[in-house]
N, C-alpha and C positions, 0 to 999 in steps of 0.2 A: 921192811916188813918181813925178816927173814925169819921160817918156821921150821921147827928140828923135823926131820923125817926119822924114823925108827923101824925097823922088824916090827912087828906081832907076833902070837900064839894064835896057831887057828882057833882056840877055844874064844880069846877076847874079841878076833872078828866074828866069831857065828854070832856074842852074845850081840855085838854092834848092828850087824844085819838084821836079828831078831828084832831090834827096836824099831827098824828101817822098813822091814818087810812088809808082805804085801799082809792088807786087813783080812778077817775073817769075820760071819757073824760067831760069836761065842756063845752069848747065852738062851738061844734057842724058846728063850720067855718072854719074847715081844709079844704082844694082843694087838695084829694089826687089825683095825677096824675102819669103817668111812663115814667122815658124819655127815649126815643126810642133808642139811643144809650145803657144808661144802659142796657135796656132789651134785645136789641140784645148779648153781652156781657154774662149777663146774663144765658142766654137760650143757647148761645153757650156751656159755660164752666161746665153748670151743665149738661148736655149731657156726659163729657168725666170722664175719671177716670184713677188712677195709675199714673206712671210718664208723660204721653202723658198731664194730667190734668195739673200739675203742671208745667213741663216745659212753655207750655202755655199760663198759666195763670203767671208765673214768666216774659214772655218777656212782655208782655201786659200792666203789672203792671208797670215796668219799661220805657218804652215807656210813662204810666202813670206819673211816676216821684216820686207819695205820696199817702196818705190815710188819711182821714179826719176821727176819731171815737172819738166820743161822748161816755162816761161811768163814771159812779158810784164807780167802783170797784176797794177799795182800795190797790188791791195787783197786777192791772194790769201794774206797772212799768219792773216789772222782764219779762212779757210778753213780753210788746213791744218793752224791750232792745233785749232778744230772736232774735223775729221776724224782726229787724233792723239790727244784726247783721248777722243773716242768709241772709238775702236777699239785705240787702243793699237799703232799699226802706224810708224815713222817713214817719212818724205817727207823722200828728198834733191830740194832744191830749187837748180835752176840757173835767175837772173832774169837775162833780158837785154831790151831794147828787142825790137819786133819781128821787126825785119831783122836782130839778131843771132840770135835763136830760128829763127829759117830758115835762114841759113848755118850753124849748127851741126849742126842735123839732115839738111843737106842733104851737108857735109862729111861727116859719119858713116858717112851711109847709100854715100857713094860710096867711102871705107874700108872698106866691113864691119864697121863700128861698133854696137853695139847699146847706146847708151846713156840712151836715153829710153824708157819706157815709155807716156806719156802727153803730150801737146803741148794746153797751154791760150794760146791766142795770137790775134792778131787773124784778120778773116777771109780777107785778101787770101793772107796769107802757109796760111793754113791753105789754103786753096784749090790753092795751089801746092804742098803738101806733097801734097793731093790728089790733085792731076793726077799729081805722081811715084809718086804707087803704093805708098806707106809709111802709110798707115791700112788697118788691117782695122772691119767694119762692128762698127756697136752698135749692140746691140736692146734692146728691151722695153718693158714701159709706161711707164717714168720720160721715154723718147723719146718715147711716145707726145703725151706731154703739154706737150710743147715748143710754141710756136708754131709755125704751118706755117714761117713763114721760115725758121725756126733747126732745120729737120729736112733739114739738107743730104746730099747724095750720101755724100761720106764722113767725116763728121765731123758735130756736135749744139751748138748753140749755149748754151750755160749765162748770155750775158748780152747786152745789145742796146747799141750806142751807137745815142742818140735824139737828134737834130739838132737844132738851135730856134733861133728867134729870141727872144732878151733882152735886157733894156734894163734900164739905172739908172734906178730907182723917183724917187730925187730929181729927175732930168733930163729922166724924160718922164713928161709926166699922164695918166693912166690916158683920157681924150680922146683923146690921141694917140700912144698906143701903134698899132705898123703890125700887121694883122692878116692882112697876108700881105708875101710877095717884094718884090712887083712894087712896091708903095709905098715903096720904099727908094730906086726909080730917080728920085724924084723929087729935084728940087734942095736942097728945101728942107732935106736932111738930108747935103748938102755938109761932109764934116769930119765928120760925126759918129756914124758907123757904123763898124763893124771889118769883117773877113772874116779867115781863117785861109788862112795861105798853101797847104798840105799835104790841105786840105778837098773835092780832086779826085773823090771819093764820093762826099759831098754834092752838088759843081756838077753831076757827071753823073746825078746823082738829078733835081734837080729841072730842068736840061735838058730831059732826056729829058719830064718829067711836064707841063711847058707845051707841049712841041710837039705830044703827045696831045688836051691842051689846044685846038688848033685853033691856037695859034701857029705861024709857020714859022720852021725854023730861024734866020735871019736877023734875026727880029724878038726871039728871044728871046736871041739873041746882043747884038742893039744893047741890049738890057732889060739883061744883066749887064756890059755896059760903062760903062753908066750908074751902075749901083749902084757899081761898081769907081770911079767918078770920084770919088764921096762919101767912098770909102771909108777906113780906113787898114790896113793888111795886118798883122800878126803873124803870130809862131810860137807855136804851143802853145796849146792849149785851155784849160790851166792860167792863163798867161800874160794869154790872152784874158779871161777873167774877172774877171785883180786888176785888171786895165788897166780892165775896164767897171765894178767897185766903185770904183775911185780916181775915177773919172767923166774918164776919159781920151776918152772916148768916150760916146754916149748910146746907143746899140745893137748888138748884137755879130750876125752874120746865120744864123751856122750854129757855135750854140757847145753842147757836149753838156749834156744836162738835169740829170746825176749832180754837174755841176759848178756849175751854177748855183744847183740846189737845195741845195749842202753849202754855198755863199751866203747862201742866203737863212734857211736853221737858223741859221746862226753870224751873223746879225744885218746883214749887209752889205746894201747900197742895190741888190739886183738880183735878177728875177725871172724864170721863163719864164711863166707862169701866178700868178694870183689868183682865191682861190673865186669872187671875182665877175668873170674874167675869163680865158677859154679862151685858150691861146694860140694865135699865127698859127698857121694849117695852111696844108699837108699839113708830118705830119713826118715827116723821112728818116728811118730808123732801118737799120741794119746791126749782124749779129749778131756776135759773136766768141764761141768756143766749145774745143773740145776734141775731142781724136780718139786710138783706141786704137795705139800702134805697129805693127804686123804682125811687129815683131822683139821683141817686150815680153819682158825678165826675167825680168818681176816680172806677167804679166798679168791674175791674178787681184784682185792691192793694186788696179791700173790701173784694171778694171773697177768693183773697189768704189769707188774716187775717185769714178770717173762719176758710179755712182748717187747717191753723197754731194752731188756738184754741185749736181744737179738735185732734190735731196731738202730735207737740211739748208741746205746752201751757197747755198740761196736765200734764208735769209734774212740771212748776212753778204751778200751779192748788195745786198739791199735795204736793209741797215742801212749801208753805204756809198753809199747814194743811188741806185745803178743800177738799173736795167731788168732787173728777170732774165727767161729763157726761158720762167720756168713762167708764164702769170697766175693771180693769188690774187687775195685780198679786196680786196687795194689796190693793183690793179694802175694803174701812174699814167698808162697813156695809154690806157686802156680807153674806146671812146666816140669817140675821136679819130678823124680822118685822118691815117692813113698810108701812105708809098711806100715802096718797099725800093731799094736798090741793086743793081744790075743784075751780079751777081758773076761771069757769063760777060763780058758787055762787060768789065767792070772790068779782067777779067784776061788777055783775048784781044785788045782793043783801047788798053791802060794808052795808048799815046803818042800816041795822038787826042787823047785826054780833059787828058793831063797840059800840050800843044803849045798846046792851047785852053785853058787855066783859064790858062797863062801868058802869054796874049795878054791876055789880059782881065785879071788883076790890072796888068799892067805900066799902065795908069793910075790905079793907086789910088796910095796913101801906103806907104811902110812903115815901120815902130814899130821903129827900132833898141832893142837891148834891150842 
């Protein structure tokens, strides 16, 4: 599976990032509004808790008939079979990428559309649905027990992407595996490191977390131009990972743990961690989650979904290799250091972060695909 690497033009990488970059709202002509039924609804059932809640909110639902959710997320099949066979409710499911899940609900809402009852989608764009005024809040203990991260303003995280550094087990010895960033900028690993082109969350994660560090900006700018020299840039996390098993590369810098680990079960040459070996810290992690519509249908189906998220649904969460919200018994980066992503920067300053990651890759390689 051998793929040409090539130079770029900083112009063809800004246009790449642009498509990559972080969401904004644009057209400023949402009508958020709350309809009165939802909200009654609403406010009813996040008032209760235990089985008094769910019973409940199970007759309601059903009285309901269905749930309308809109999401992104490629492993929410196993969910919704879950939650359909539990309860016996059907879920119309509309999948699109992320930034189609946001222009749809964004479209809607500026129609008078009410066609989602629930939004399960990454966090940039959830944040932006946010700020437009189209989630009503969710309560109760199932939230309580979120990570503090994933207890956002208005919306609740049900799953974490967790950032890492991984390398192919054949190509680096367990000696010399990098146990953090910063040893990446060194020469010695010219050619042989990946980065993701689209990874603008991640750089301004750990930006941010060296300059705290005592570094100054500058220095830690010349630090990720360095590693960019070595580097070879891809799209796609997915991508990122066949390319680090094929041993296209010997370490990938900011590649998700869900992905690596579904690697290393299925037998392939790459790890983020070994029993006998923690991996680099600090890791970035950023939540993606879910938020009730304020125009909901169906909002009682909606709120059972929730609870089912952050209930059952934690453990297709986990049996797809990800991070969920809740932590249990195995939670896999319990112990660890971690940073979050900065979701106001992210989302109030996107073309800082996106002007600069695109300065900075424009010296690495990039992995035509």
């Amino acid at each position: 599976m051998k793929k040409k690497a090539l130079i770029i033009p900083v112009a063809l990488l800004t246009a790449i990032l642009s498509a990559c970059g972080s969401p904004t709202a644009t057209s400023g002509d949402s009508k958020p509004k709350v309809d009165s039924h939802a909200k009654e609804i609403f406010d009813k059932y996040n008032g209760m808790t235990g089985t008094e809640r769910t019973d409940a909110l199970l007759k309601a639902a059903k009285d309901e008939g269905e749930l309308s959710l809109y999401t992104s997320n490629t492993d929410m099949d196993a969910i919704v079979d879950g939650f359909t066979d539990k309860y016996d409710i059907d879920v119309n499911v509309y999948r699109g990428n992320s930034e189609s899940v946001l222009q749809r609900i964004l479209q809607e809402s500026k129609a008078g559309f009410a066609g989602a009852d629930l939004i399960e989608t990454n966090s940039g764009e959830l944040n932006v649905i946010g700020q437009e005024g189209l989630f009503y809040p969710y309560k109760g203990e199932y939230r309580d027990a979120v990570r503090p991260e994933g207890q956002k303003d208005t919306w609740t995280a049900d799953r974490f992407n967790v950032f890492t550094i991984a390398y192919n087990t054949d190509l680096v010895k367990p000696a010399d595996r990098p146990t953090s960033l910063e040893q990446l900028a060194d020469p010695k690993w010219k050619g042989k490191i990946s980065m993701e082109v689209g990874d603008i969350d991640w750089f301004s994660a750990m930006f941010n977390y060296y300059v705290e560090q005592g570094k100054t900006e500058q220095e830690v700018t010349d630090m990720f131009k360095a590693i960019a020299s070595n580097a070879k840039v891809v799209k796609g996390h997915t991508v990122q990972a066949e390319l680090l098993s094929a041993g296209e590369f010997a370490v990938g810098t900011s590649m998700y743990t869900h992905s690596v680990q579904e690697g290393t079960e299925e037998g392939r040459p790459i790890a983020w961690r070994t029993a006998a070996n923690p991996p680099a810290q600090p890791l970035v992690i950023r939540p993606n989650g879910a938020g009730l519509l304020a125009t909901a249908k169906h909002p009682a189906a909606a709120m059972l979904f929730m609870d089912y998220l952050l209930t059952d649904g934690q453990k297709d969460i986990a049996d797809a290799y990800r991070v969920g919200s809740v932590p249990g018994a195995n939670d896999p980066i319990a112990g660890l250091k971690t940073i979050e992503v900065d979701e106001d920067e992210m989302l109030n300053n996107a073309k800082k972060w996106d002007d600069l990651y695109a300065k900075i890759l424009a010296g690495g390689e990039v992995t035509e695909q």
